[in-house]
C-alpha positions as CSV (number, residue, x, y, z in Angstrom):
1,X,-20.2,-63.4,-195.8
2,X,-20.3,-66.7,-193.4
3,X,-19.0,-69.6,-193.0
4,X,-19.4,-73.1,-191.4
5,X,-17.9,-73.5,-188.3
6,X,-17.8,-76.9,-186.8
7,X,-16.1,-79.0,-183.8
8,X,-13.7,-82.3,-185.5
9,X,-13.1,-85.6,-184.5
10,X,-9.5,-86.1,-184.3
11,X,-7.6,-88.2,-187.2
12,X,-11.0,-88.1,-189.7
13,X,-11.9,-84.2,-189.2
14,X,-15.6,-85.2,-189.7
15,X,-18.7,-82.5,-189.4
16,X,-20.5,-83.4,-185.9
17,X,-24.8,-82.3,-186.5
18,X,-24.9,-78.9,-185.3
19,X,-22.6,-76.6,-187.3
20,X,-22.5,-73.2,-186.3
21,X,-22.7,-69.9,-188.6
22,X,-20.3,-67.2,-187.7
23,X,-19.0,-63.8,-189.3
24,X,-15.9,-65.0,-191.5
25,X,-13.8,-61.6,-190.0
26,X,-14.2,-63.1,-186.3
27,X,-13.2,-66.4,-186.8
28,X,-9.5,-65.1,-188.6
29,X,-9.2,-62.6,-186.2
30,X,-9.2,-65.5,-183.4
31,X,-7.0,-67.4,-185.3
32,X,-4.2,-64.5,-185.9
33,X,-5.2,-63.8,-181.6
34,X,-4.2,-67.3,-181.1
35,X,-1.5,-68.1,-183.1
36,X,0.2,-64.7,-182.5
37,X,-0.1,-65.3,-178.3
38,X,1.9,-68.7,-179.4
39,X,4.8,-66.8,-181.5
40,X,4.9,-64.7,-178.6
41,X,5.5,-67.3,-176.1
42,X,7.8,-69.1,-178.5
43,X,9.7,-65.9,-179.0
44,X,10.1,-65.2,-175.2
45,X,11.4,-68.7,-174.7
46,X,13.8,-68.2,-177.4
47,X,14.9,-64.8,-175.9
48,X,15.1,-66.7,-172.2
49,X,17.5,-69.2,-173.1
50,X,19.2,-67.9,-175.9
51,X,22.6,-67.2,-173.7
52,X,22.2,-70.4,-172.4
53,X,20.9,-72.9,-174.9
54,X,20.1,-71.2,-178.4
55,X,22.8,-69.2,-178.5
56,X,25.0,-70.0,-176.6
57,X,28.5,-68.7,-177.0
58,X,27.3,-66.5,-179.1
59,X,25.0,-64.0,-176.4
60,X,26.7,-63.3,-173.3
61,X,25.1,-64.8,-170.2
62,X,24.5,-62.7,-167.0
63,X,25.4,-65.7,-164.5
64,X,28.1,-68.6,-165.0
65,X,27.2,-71.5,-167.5
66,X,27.3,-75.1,-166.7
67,X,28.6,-77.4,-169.5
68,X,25.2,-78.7,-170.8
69,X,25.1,-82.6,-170.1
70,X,22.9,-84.4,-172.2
71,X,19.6,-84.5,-170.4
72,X,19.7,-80.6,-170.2
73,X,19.9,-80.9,-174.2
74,X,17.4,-83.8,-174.7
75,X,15.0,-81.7,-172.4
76,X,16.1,-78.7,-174.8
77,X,15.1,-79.9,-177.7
78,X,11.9,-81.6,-176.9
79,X,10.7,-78.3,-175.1
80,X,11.6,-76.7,-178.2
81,X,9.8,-79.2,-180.7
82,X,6.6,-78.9,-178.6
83,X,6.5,-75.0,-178.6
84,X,7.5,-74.8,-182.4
85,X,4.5,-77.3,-182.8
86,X,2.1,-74.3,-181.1
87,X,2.0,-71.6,-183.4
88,X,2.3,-74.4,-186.6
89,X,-0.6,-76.2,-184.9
90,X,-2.8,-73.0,-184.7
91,X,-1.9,-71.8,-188.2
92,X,-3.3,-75.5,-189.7
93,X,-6.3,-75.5,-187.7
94,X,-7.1,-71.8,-189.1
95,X,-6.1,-73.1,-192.8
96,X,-8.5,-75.7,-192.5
97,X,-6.0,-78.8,-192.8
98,X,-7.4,-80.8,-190.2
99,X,-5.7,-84.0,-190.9
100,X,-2.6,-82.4,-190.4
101,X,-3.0,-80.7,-187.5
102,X,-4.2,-84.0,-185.7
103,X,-1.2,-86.1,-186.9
104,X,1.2,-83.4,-185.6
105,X,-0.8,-83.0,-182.7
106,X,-0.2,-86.5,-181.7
107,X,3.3,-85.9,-182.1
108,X,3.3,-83.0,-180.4
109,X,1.7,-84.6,-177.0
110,X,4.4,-87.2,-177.2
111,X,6.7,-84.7,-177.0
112,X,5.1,-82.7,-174.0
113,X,5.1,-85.9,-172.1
114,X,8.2,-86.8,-172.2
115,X,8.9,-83.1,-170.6
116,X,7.4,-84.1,-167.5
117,X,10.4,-86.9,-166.5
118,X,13.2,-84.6,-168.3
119,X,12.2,-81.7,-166.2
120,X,12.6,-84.3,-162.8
121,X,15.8,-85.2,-164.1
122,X,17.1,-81.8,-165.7
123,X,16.3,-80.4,-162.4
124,X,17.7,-83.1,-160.2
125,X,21.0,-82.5,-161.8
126,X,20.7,-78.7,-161.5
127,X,20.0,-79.4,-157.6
128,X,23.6,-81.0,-157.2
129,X,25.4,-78.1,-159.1
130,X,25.0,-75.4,-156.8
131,X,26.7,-72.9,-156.9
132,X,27.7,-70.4,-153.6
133,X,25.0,-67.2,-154.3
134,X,24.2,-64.8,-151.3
135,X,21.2,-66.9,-150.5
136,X,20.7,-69.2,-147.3
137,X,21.3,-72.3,-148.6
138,X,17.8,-73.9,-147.7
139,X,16.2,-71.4,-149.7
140,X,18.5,-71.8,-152.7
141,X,17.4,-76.1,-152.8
142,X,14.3,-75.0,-152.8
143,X,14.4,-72.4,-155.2
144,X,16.6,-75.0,-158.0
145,X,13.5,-77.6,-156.8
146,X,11.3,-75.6,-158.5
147,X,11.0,-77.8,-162.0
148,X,9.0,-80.2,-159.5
149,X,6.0,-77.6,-159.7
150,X,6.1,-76.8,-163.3
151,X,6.7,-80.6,-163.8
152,X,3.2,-80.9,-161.9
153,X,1.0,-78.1,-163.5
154,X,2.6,-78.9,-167.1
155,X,1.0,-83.2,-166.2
156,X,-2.2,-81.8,-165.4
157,X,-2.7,-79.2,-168.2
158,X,-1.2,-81.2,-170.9
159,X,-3.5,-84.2,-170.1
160,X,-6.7,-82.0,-169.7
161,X,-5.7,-80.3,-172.8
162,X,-5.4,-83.8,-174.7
163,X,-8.9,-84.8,-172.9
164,X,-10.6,-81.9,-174.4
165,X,-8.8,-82.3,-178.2
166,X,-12.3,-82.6,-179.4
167,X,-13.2,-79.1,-177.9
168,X,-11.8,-76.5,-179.7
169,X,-12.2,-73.3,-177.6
170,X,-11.4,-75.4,-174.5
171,X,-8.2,-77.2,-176.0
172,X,-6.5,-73.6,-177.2
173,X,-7.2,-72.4,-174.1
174,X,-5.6,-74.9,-171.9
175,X,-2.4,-75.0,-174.8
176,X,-2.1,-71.1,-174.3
177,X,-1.5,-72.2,-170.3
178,X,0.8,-74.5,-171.5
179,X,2.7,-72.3,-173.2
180,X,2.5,-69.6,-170.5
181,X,3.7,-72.2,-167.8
182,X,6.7,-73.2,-170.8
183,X,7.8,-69.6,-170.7
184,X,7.6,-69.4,-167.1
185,X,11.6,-70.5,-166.5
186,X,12.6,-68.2,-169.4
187,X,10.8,-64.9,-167.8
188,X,13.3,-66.1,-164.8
189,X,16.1,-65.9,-166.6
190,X,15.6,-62.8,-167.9
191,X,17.5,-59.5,-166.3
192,X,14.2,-58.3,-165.2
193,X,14.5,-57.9,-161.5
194,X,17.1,-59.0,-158.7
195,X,17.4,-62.8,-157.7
196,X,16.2,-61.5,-153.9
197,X,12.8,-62.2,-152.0
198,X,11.5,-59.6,-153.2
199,X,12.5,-59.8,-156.7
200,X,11.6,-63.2,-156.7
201,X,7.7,-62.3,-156.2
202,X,8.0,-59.2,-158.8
203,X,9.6,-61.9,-161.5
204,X,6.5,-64.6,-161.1
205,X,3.6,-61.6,-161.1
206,X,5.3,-61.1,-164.6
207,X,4.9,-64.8,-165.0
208,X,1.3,-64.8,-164.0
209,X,0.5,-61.6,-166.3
210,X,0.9,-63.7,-169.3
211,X,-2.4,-65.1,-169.1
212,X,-3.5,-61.3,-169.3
213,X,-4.0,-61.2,-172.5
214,X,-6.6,-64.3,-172.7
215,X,-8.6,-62.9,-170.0
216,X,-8.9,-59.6,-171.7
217,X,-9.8,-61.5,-175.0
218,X,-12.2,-63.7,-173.5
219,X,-13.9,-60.6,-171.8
220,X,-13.7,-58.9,-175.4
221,X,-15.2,-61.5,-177.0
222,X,-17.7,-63.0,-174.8
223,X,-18.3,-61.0,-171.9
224,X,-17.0,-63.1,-169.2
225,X,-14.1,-65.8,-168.9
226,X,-14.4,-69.0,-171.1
227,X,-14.4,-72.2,-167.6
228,X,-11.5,-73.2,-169.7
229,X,-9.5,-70.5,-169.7
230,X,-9.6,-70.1,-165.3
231,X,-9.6,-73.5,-165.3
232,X,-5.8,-73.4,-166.4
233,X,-4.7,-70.3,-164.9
234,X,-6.1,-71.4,-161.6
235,X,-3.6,-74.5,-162.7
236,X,-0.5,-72.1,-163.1
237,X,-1.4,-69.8,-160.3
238,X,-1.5,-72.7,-157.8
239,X,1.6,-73.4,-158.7
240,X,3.3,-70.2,-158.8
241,X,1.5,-69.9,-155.2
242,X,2.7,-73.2,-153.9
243,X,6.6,-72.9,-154.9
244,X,6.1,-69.4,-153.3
245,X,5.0,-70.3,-150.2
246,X,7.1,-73.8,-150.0
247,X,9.9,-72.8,-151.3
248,X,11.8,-70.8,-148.2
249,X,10.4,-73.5,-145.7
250,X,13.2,-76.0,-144.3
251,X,10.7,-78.7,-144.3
252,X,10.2,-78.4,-148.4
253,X,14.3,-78.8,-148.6
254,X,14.4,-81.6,-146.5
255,X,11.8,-83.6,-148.5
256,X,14.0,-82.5,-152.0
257,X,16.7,-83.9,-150.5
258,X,15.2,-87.0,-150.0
259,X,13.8,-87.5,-153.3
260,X,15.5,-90.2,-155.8
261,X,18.3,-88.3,-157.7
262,X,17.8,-85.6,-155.6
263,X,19.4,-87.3,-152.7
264,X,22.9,-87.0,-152.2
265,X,24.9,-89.8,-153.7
């Protein structure tokens, strides 16, 4: 059995000239691969900030909590309406109900740009509440800096992925590095390994890993990786690279301090 596969235009979900004929088993089985990578990243968010956000009061936290202020809770609950929009997005595009998944797409992006300034601020705010840890104190500024990276990489994925909307296997690859860059400050909260140098690189090679999964489905499936799918890791590992290498330099806490909010008052 087959079925007609085609590309939309967003808002009228038209047929474009060239549909293409493919097995009806495949095309499920990369919708339950996509949506299921999305409920996984959703669930490891959830799991991440549960003692501090989700649940707190309820989970114990490993580290002190800071009262939330309301930017850390605005920031909360748009990051939390854009990743509960990933796995309902991929579960109407596989239903068929185009229309649907285009108006709450648009919705969706709103929401995912108005992380990028709430991740300046939320971090800014973080920057001044520094806490005494046994780190030297240059390195902790720029390790609570870090939300200036992610703020970067999340810019530049979200707008490629809303310049290729149009593209279906390019735009679901570029939201699955979205959502792997969205888990990234969850993984670190996580007990996985200790807050030390060392630690610090095993925590973001668990970060990088993932975007495992789409390169091993990619190679499955087509026998090579989909441009779209290095085009946003190379995104996320540039980053994860940069804060790595930036992050313990005095230079890079000198120009934090510097930056508006950042600065001292």
């Amino acid at each position: 059995m087959t079925v007609q596969q085609t590309d939309f235009e967003a808002g009228i979900g038209r047929r474009l000239a060239s549909p293409r004929t493919v097995k009806t088993d495949t095309v499920w089985t990369e919708h339950l691969f996509f949506t299921g990578y999305m409920m996984a990243a959703l669930l490891v968010i959830f799991v991440g900030f549960a003692p501090s956000f989700y649940l707190r009061g309820l989970v114990p936290s490993a580290a002190p909590l800071a009262p939330l202020r309301i930017d850390t809770i605005v920031h909360g609950v748009l990051a939390s309406l854009f990743m509960l929009a990933f796995p309902l997005q991929a579960m109407l595009a596989a239903t068929g109900r185009i229309r649907a998944h285009v108006a709450l797409g648009k919705w969706a992006f709103a929401c995912g740009a108005a992380l990028v300034p709430m991740a300046y601020v939320v971090g800014a705010q973080a920057y001044h509440a520094i806490r005494p840890v046994p780190f030297p104190r240059e390195m902790l500024e720029g390790l609570v800096a870090l939300p200036l990276f992610g703020s970067l990489a999340l810019g530049l994925t979200l707008w490629l992925a809303w310049r290729r909307r149009f593209d279906g296997p390019a735009h679901k690859r570029l939201m699955v590095a979205l959502a792997c860059q969205l888990a990234d400050p969850a993984i670190f909260r996580l007990p996985i390994s200790p807050l030390d140098p060392m630690g610090l690189l095993v925590i973001q090679a668990i970060m990088l890993a993932t975007l495992a999964p789409l390169w091993i489905w990619d190679v499955a499936t087509r026998g090579r990786i989909h441009r779209w799918t290095l085009i946003g890791s190379l995104i996320f590992m540039g980053e994860v690279v940069a804060r790595t290498l930036v992050m313990p330099a005095s230079a890079w806490a000198t120009l934090v301090h510097a930056l508006p909010l950042y600065g001292q008052p």
